[in-house]
N, C-alpha and C positions, 0 to 999 in steps of 0.2 A: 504494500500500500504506500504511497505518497511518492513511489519511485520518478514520474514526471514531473511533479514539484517540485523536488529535491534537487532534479537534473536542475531545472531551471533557476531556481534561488539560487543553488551554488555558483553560476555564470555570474547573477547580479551582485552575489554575497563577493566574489573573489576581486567584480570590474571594482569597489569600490574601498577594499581592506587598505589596495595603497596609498587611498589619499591622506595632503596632509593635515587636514581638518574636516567637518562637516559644514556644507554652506548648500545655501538654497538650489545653486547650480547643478552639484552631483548627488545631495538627495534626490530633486526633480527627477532626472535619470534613472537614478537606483528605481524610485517608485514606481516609475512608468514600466520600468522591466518586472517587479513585483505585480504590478495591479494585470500585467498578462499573464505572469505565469499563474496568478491566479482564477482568471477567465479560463486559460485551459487547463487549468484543473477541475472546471465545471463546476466553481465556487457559486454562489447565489450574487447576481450583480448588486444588491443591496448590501450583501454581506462587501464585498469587497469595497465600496463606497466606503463603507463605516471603516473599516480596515485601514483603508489607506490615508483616509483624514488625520485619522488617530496616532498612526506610524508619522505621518509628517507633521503632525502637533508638537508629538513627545520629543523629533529631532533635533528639529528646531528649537524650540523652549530648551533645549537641551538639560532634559532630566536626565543624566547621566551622572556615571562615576567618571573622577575624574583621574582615576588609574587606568584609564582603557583609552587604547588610540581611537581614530575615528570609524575604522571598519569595524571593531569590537564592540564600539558605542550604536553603532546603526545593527547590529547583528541582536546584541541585546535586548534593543526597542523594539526589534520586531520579533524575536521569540519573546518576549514579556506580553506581547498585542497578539500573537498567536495563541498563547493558552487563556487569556482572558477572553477571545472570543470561543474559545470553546468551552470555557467553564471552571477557569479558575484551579480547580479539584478536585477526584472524583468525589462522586456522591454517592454512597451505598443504599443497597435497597431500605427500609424503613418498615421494619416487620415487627416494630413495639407494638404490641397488642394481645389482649386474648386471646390464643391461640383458636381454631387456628388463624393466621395471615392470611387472606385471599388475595392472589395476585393473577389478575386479568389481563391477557394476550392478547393484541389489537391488532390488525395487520392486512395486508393484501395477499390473493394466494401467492403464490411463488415466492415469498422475500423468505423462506426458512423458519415459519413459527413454530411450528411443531417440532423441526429440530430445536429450537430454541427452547424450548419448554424442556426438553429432555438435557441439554445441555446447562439450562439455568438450576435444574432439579439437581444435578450432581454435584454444581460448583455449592448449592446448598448444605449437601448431605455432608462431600467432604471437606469443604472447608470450613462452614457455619457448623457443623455438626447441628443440624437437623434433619428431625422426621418429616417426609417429605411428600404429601400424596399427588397426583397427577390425575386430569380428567379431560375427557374432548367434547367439547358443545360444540365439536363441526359438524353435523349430522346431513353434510349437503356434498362436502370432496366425497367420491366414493374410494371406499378403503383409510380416511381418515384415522377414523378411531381404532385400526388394526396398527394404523405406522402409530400411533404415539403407545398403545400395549407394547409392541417390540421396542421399542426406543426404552418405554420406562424398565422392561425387564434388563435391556442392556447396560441401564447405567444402575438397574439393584434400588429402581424404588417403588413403591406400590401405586398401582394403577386404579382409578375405580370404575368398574364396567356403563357403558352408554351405547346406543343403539340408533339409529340411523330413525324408527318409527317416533321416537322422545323429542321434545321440546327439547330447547337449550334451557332456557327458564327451570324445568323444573331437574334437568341433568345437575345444574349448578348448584339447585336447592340440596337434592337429593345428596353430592358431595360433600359438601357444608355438615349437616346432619353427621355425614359417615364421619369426615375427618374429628366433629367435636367427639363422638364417641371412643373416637379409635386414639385419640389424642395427639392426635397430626399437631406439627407445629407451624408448616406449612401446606397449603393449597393452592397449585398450578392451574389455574381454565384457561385451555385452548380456545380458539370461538373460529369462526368461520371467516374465511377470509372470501375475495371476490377478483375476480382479475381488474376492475378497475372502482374507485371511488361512486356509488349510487346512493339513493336515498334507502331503500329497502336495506341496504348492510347497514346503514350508519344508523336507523330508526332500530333494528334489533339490538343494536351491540350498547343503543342508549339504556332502551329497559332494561337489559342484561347488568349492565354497571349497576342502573339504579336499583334492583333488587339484591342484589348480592355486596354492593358497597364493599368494595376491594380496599386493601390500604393503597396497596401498586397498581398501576394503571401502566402496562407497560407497551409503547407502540413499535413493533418488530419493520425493520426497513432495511431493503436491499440497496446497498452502498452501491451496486451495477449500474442501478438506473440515474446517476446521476441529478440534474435539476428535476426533473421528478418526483426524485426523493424529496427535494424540500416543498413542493407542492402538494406532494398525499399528506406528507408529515404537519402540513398547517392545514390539511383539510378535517384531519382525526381529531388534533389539538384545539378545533373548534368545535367537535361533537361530541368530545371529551373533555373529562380533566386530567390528562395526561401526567403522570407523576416523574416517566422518564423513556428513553429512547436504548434498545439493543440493534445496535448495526450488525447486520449481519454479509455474510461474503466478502469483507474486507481485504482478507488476503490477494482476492481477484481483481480487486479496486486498484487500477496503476494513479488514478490522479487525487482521489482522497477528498473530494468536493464535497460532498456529502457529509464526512464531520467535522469540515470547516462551518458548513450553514446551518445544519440542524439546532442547534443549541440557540444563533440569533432570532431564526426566524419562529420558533415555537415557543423561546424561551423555556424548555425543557432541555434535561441533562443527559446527555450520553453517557445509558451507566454502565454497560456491555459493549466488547467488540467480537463480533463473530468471526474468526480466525482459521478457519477448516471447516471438512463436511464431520473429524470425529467428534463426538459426546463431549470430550476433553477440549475442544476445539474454543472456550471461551473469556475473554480476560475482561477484570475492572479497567473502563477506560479513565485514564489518567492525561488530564489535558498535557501536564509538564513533561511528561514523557512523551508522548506525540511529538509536542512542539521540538523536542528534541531529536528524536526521528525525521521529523521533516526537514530540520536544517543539515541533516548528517551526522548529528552529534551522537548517535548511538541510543541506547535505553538500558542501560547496563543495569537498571534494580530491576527492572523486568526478566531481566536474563536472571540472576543470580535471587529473584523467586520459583524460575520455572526449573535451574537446576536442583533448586531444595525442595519440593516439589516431586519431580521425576528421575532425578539422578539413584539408584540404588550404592549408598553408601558404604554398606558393606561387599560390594563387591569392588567399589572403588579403593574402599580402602587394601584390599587383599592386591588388589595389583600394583598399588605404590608399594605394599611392603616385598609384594617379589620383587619387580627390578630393582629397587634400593637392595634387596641383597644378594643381586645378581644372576638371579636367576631368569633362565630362559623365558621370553614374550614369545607365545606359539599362539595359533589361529584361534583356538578357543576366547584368548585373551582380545585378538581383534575382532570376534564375532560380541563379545559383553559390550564392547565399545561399540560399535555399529549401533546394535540396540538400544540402549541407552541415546546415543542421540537419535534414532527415530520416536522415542518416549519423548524427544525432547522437542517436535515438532520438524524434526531434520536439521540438515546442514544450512538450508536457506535461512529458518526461522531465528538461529543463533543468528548467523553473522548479520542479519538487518537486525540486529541491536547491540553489534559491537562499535563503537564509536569508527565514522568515516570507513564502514563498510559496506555501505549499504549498496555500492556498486559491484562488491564482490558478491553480495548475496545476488544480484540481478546476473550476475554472469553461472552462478552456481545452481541457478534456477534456469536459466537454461541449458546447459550442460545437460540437467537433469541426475541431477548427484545424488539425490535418493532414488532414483531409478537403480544408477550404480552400487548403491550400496545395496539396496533388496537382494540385485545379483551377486555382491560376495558372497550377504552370508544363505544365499541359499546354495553357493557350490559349498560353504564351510559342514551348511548340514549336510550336503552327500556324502563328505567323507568319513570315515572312520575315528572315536577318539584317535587311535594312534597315528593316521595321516595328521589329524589337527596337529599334533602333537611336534613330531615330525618332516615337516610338509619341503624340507628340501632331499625325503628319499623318495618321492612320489616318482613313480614309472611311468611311460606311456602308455602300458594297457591299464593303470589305476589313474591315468589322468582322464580317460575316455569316457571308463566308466563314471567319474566322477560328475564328469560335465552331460554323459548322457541322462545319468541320472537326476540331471540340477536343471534340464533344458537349456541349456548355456551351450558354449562354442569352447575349444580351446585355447582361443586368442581370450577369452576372460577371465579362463583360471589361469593362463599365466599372466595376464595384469594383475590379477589379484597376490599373485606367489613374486610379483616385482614389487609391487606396493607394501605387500606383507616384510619385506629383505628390508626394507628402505626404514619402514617401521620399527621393528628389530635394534636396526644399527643402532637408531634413535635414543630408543630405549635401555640398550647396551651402556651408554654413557653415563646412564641416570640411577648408576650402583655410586654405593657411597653417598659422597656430599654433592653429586652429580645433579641431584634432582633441584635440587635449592638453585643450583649454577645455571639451568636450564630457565625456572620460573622467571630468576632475575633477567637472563636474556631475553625473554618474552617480553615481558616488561619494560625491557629498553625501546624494542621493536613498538610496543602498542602505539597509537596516537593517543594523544591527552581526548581526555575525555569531553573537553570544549572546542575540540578542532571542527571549523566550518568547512566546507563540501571543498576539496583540491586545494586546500594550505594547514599551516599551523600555527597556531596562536599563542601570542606568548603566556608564561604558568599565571599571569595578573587574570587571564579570562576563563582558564581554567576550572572546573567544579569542584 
């Protein structure tokens, strides 16, 4: 997401780091090249109006520090005018109440609610640790209420039965009832989505709220459709009282328009990004990480929540203590790592949140590097423990079988048994006080974690 903004800002962010002050002449510029990159990023032109007033206010008046040269001064003003148009914060959902919380899903078909509902149910269960019931008042998609049973058995949380001949009115009632009994602490309602904005969706989903009076009013928007987005999104927020916004398909989103505007134009909070088709696929959206992302500066708390999170630490910790004591790194070892960063959402999803990588992640996502890696370790499971183990006595008639067994070629099991060597070597070093030697050299490598899109700025701009 934000990958054609980011191209663009970094042009305007680099044309102007070298000047030797800020004056009305190369702000002007700067802005004109901002207020486009942000037209194509399919910003809402009202959103950008307000945007770029505000950005040449703050320049000018020069509300700055006066430890930062002039490129770091204009780079600040505008990530500071970034996350305030998006919302300052995040804002968590708001489930103070008698249990249980009713949280009602508002939405057009296609944007993902029903994944959303299964994805919102789990970030509950396991992060909020709550009981979490789920139900579908779609009673119009046909197969509806079959996808959100499979969904909720996938993510392990209880479902409550509804049938396609039932009102939504009284499905909703009837859940309510269950969940007080059963001592739900929360409850999810699906509802019926429409392929476009009518009066008959927006007149049911009105009684719908008003009899069941949700704490959450949450409205589900596909970030694909662009200005769009912000037109259903102020069509709902007028038939509703909207509490807050889940963007959903983000990942797909190269220009990110949609949660630059939604937050102005409904004045509702983006409290979700939908980041994948899996379960797992959902994060709090955090305007000051975004804004951070979008300049190229990384999102490094994001990353270091998702490795604590999904990283299996006891197996990490077992293979620092081998190589530090020298012991052989064999296939097994590179199959645990593979893994692990697919739990982690891939090779893509890290590097667009390591600071000034976000071009490597766009080159890495092409390539198709999780492709590549599904095929290591599916030739790692054709083999044998003892080939893993072993993998430079592998023969040609056990390379054959290996790859015919993996559906693979053998130009991939030996990239895989090159890259594995290379790996190895690596690792080899990292016995003794190797490992420490290694960190520190990474560490020299990284960019500072406030570096703008193709330069470096000095440690004053720094985080």
């Amino acid at each position: 997401m934000f990958e054609n903004l980011t191209d663009r800002l970094s042009h305007t962010l680099r044309s102007i780091t070298g000047k030797a002050r800020l004056s009305e002449d190369n702000i002007k510029d700067a802005l004109r090249d901002v207020r486009k990159a942000l037209l194509e990023a399919d910003v809402a032109l009202p959103v950008v109006k307000t945007f770029i007033d505000q950005v040449r206010s703050r320049a000018l008046g020069q509300q700055i520090s006066k430890a930062l040269n002039p490129g770091q001064q204009f780079i600040k003003i505008v990530e500071a005018e970034l996350i305030a148009t998006m919302g300052q914060a995040n804002e968590s959902l708001n489930l103070a109440q008698q249990p249980p919380a009713v949280v009602l899903m508002a939405g057009l078909q296609g944007a993902g609610k029903t994944t959303s509902v299964a994805k919102l149910a789990r970030f509950l269960k396991e992060r909020e640790k709550k009981k979490v019931l789920v139900v579908s008042a779609d009673v119009y998609r046909p197969a509806a209420i079959q996808q959100l049973q499979t969904l909720a058995g996938e993510v392990e949380v209880d479902f409550y039965p509804s049938s396609g001949d039932q009102k939504p009115l009284d499905i909703a009632r009837n859940a309510i009832d269950h969940a007080k009994k059963q001592f739900f602490d929360v409850l999810i309602v699906d509802t019926a989505g429409r392929l476009h904005v009518d009066e008959e969706l927006m007149t049911e989903i009105k009684e719908l709220h008003a009899a069941i009076n949700p704490i959450e009013t949450l409205f589900v928007i596909d970030a694909m459709i662009g200005q769009d987005a912000v037109n259903t999104a102020k069509a709902f927020n007028d038939a509703l009282p909207l509490t807050g916004v889940i963007l959903t398909k983000a990942d797909g989103d190269a220009r990110g328009g949609a949660a630059l505007s939604v937050r102005h134009i409904t004045g509702k909070p983006i409290k979700f990004l939908g980041v994948g088709e899996k379960v797992d696929a959902l994060e709090p959206f955090h305007p000051d990480r975004i804004a951070s992302r979008i300049l190229g500066m990384g999102d490094v708390l994001s990353l270091i929540e998702q490795v604590e999170r999904n990283v299996d630490k006891a197996k990490a910790e077992k293979l620092i203590k081998k190589v530090t004591k020298g012991q052989k790194f064999d296939l097994e070892d590179l199959r645990d790592q593979l893994q692990q960063m697919q739990n982690m959402g891939g090779l893509t999803s890290m590097l667009d949140k390591l600071p000034g990588l976000g071009n490597v992640a766009q080159l890495a996502q092409t390539a198709n590097m999780n492709k590549q890696f599904k095929t290591m370790e599916a030739l790692i499971n054709s083999m044998t423990p003892e080939e893993r183990r072993n993998p430079d006595d592998l023969s040609g008639s056990r390379k054959r079988r290996i790859t015919a067994g993996s559906g693979t070629e053998i130009q991939d099991l030996n990239r895989l048994l090159k890259q594995y060597k290379q790996m190895a070597k690596v690792m080899g070093k990292m016995k003794g006080g190797g490992m420490q030697k290694m960190i520190r050299g990474i560490g020299g490598m990284m960019p500072g974690a406030g570096m703008p899109p193709g330069g470096t700025l000095p440690p004053g701009f720094r985080k």
